[in-house]
C-alpha positions as CSV (number, residue, x, y, z in Angstrom):
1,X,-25.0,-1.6,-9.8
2,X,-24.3,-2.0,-6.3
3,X,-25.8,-0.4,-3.4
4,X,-23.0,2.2,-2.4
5,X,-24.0,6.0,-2.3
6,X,-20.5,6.8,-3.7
7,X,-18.9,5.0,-6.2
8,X,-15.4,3.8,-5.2
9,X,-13.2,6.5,-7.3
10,X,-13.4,8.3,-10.6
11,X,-11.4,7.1,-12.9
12,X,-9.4,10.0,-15.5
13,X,-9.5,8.2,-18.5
14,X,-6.4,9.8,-20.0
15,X,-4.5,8.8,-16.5
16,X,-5.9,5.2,-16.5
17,X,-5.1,4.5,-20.5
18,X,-1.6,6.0,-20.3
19,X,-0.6,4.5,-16.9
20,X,-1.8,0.4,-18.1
21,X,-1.2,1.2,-21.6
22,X,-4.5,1.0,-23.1
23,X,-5.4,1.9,-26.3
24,X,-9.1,3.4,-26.9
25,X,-10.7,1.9,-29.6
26,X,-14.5,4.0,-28.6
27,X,-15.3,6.6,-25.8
28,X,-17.2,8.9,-25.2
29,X,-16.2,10.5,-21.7
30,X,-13.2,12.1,-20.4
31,X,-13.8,9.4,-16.7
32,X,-15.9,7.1,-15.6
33,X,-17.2,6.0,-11.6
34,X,-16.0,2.5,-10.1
35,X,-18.4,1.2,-8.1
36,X,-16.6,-2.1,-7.7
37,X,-12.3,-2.9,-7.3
38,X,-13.0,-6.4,-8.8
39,X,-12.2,-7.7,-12.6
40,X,-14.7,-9.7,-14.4
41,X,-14.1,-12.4,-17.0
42,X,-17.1,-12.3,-18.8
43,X,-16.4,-15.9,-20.2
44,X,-20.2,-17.1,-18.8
45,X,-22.3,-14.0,-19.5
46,X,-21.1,-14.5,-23.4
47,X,-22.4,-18.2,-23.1
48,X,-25.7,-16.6,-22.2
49,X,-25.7,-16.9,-18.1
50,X,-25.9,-13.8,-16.5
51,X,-27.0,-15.0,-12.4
52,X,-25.1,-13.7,-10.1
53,X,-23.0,-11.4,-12.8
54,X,-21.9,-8.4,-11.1
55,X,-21.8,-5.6,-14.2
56,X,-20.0,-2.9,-11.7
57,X,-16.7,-4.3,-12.5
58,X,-14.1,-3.7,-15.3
59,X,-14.9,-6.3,-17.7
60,X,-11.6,-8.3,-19.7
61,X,-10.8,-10.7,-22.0
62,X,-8.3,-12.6,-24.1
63,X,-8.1,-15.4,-26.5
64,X,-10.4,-18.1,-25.0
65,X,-13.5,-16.0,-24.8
66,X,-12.7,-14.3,-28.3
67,X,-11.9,-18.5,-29.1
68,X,-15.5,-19.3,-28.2
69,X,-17.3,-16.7,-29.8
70,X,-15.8,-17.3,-33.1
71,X,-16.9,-20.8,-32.5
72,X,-20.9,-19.6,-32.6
73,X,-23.0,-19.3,-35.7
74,X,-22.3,-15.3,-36.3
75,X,-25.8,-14.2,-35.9
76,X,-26.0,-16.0,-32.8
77,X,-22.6,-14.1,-31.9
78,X,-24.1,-11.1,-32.5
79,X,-27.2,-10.9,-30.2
80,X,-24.6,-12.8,-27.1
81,X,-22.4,-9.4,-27.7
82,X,-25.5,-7.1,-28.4
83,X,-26.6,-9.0,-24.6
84,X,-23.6,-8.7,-22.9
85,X,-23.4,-4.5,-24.0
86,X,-26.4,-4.2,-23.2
87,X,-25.1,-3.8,-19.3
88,X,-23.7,-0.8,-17.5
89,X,-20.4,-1.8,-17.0
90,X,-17.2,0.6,-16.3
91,X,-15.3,-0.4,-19.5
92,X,-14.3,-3.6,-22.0
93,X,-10.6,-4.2,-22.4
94,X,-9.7,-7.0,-24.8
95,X,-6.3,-8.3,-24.8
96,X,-3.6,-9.8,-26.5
97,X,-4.2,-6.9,-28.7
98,X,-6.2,-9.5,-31.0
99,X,-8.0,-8.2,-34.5
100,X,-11.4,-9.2,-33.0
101,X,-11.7,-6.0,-31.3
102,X,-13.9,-5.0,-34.1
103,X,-16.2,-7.2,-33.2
104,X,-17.6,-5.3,-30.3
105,X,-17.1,-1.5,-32.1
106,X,-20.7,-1.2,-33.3
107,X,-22.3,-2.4,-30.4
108,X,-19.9,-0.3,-28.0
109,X,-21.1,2.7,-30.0
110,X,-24.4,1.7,-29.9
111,X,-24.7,1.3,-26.1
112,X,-22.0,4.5,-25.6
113,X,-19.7,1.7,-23.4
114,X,-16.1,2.5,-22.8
115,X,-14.2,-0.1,-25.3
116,X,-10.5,-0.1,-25.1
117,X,-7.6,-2.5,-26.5
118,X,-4.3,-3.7,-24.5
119,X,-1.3,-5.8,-25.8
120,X,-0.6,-7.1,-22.8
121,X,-1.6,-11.1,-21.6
122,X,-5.0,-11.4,-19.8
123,X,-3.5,-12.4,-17.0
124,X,-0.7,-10.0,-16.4
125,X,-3.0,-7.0,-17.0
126,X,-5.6,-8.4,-14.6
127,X,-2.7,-8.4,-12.1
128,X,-1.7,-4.7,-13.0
129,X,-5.8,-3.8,-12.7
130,X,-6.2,-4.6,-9.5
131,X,-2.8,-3.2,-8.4
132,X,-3.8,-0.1,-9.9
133,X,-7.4,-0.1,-8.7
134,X,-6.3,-1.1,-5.3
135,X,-3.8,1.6,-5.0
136,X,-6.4,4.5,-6.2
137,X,-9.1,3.1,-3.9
138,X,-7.1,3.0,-0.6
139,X,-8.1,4.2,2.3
140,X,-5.8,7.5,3.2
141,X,-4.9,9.4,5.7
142,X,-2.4,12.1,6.5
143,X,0.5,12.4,9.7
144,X,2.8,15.0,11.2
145,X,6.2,13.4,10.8
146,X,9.3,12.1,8.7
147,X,8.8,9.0,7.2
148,X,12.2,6.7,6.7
149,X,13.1,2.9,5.7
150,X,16.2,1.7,8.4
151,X,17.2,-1.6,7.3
152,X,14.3,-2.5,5.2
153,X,11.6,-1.8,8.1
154,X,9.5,1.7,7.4
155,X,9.4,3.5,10.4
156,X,7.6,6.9,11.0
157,X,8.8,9.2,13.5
158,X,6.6,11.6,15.2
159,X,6.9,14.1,17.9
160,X,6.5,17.4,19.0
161,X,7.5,20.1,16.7
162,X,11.1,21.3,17.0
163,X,11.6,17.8,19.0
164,X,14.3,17.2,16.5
165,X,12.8,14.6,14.3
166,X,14.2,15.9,10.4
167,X,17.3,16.4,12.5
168,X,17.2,12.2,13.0
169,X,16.7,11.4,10.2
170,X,19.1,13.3,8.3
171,X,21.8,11.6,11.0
172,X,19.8,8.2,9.5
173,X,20.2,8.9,5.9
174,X,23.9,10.1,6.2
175,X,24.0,6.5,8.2
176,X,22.9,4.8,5.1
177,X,19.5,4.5,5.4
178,X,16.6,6.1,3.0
179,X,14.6,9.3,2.9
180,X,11.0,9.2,2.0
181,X,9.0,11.9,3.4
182,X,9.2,15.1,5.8
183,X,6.6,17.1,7.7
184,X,3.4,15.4,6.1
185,X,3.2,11.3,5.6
186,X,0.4,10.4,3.1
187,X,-0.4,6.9,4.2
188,X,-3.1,4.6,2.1
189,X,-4.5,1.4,3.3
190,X,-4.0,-1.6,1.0
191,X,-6.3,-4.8,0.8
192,X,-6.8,-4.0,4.4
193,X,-3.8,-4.8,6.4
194,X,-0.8,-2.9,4.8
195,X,0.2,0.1,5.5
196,X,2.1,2.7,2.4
197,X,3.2,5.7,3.5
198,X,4.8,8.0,1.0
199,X,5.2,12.3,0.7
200,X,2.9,14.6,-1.9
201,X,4.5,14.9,-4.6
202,X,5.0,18.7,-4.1
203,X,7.2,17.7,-0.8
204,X,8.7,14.5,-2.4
205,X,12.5,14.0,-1.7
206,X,12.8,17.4,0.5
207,X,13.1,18.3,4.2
208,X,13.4,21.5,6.3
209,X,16.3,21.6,8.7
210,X,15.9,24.2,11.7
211,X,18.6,26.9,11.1
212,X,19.5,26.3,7.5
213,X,16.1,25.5,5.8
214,X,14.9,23.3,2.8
215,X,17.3,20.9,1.3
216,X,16.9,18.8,-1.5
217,X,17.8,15.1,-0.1
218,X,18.1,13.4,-3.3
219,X,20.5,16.4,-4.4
220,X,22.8,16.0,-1.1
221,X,23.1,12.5,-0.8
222,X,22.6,10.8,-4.0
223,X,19.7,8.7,-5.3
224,X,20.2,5.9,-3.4
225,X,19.2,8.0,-0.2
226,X,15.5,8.4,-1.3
227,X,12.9,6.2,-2.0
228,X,9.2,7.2,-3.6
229,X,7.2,5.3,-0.8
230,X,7.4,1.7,1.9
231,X,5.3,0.1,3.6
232,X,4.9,1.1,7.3
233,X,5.9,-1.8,9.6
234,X,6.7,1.1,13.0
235,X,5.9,4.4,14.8
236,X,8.9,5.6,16.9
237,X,7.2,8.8,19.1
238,X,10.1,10.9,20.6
239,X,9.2,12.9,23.7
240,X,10.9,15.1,25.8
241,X,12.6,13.1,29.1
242,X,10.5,13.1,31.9
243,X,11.9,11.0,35.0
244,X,8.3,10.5,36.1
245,X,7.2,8.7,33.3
246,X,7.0,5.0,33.6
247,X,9.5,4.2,30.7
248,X,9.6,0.5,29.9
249,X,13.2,-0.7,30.2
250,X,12.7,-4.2,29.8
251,X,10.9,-3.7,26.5
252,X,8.1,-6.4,27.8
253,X,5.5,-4.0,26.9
254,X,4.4,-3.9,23.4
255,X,1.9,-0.8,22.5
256,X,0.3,0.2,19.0
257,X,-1.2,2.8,17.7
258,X,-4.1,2.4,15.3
259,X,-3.8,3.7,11.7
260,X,-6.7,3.3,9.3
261,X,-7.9,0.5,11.0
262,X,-4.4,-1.1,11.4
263,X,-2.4,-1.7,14.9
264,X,1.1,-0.8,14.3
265,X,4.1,-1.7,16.6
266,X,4.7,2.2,18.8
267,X,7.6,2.7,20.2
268,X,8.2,5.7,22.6
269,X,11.8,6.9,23.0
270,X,13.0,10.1,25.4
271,X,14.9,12.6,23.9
272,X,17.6,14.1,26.3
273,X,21.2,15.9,25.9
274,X,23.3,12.9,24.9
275,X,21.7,10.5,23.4
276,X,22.2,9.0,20.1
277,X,18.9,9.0,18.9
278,X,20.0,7.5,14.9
279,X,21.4,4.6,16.4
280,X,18.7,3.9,19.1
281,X,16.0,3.7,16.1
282,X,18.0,1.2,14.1
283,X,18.8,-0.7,17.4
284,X,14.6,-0.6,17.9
285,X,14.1,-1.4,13.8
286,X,15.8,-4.1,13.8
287,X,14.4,-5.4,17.4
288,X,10.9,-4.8,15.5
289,X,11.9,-7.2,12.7
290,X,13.4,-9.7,15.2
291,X,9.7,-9.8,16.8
292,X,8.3,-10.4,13.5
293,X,10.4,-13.4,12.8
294,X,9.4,-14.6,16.7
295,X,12.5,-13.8,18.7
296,X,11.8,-11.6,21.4
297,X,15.1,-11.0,23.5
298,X,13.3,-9.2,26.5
299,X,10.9,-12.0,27.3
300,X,13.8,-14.7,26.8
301,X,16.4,-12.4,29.2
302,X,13.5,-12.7,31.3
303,X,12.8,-16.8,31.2
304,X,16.6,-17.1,31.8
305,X,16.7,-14.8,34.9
306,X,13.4,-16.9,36.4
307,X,15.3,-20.1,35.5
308,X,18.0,-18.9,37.1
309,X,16.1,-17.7,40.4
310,X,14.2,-21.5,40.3
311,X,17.3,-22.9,40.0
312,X,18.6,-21.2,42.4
313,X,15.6,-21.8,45.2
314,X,15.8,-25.5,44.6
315,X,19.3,-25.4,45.1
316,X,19.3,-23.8,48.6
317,X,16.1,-26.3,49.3
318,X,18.6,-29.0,48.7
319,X,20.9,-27.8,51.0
320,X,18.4,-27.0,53.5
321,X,17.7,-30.8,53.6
């Protein structure tokens, strides 16, 4: 067992069967603790080597350890099982749904271990485990703000309140883009540099428009106008227009903001009478996936315009000669 104070999560056993369809074959509990995210292919351990075997994680296996231990002299393939049970481990998934599951029902009983059966390929359901395990052990947090995907890049938009943010994005969905959340962005960390942000599910797919209310997006516009959740690649923050602030109109300057440990590209844009504030956060989307794939217009309008000023310098040094 490791050292943590708090295991990882609590896994529902009803949840965690019916979502990677696994069939329980013996338990005893309604959940279990997670001390570790990792899988463990116990292919060693059941050759007898147990140094440096971390028990905390989900144990699995498919047809090449189930190969070897029909390979060993049965009594001797009793007492590795009996061994390998005899550890405190989350829970034993066999799959490929093979017959040999009985081998390990007695033993499971015996030790009151968590023994369930999956038809699924080793290696697919290892991929899905750690999907799954890495999505309920995310870091999480919560924002004020309306959460949208314009032209494949996740933005969140924040501002003060009645700074007409739903108002945006409504102008954004009717512009084609998608919906995902409104007032409250649930955002979890995964493997510790991506960002998904998504709504509770009691406020998924609706919004509150000042002066006629809640509206059902997915209703209004169709269900190509929602998604369920993206990953977060920008934070637009809308502010009131104040001519003494030092707005960057060269767009030189790039600022983040921190979330869960992440720096994520802020942009800050001032709202006044006028402006078209749908079509400034595509223009600034896009931008933000232009700088991702290394083109950064300000700073090469800039290199041309001190090209241009050198050239121009040497020229009249010419002259001057």
């Amino acid at each position: 067992m490791t050292s943590q104070k708090e295991p990882l999560c609590i896994m529902n056993m009803k949840e965690f069967c019916q979502e990677l369809e696994l069939e329980v074959v013996h338990c005893e509990v309604e959940s279990f603790e997670l001390w570790d995210g990792g899988i463990n292919r116990p292919g060693l351990q059941l050759h007898g080597y147990y140094e440096y075997f971390d028990a905390s994680r989900i144990q699995i296996i498919g047809k090449v350890e189930i190969s070897y231990l029909m390979s060993l002299d049965p009594r001797l393939r009793e007492k590795r099982i009996d061994d390998f049970f005899s550890y405190d481990f989350p829970c034993f998934v066999v799959c490929w749904d093979l017959p040999e599951v009985s081998l390990f029902e007695k033993v499971a009983q015996k030790y009151h271990r968590i023994l369930l059966k999956s038809k699924e390929k080793t290696t697919s359901l290892t991929y899905r485990l750690v999907d799954y395990i890495d999505t309920k052990t995310a870091p999480k947090t919560g924002i004020h703000g309306v959460l949208v995907e314009v032209h494949g890049v996740g933005v969140v938009i924040t501002g003060a309140s009645g700074i007409g943010k739903s108002e945006t994005a409504l102008e954004l969905i009717k512009r084609g883009n998608s919906f995902i959340a409104d007032d409250v962005v649930e955002i979890s960390n995964h493997h510790g540099h991506t960002l998904m942000g998504e709504a509770p599910p009691m406020l998924r797919y609706y919004m509150e428009v000042r002066g006629i209310g809640i509206i059902d997006v997915r209703m209004l516009y169709g269900a190509k106008s929602v998604k369920q959740s993206v990953q977060i690649d920008m934070v637009i923050r809308l502010e009131n227009w104040n001519e003494h602030s030092p707005y960057d109109r060269l767009g030189l300057d790039e600022e983040t903001t921190d979330i869960l440990g992440v720096d994520v590209p802020l942009v800050t844009i001032p709202v006044s009478g006028g402006r078209n504030l749908a079509a400034i956060i595509e223009t600034a989307a896009i931008n933000n996936r232009m700088k991702e794939a290394g083109f950064r217009s300000a700073q090469i309008f800039c290199d041309n315009i001190a090209k241009h000023n050198e050239e121009v310098a040497e020229s009249r040094k010419q002259e001057e000669e």
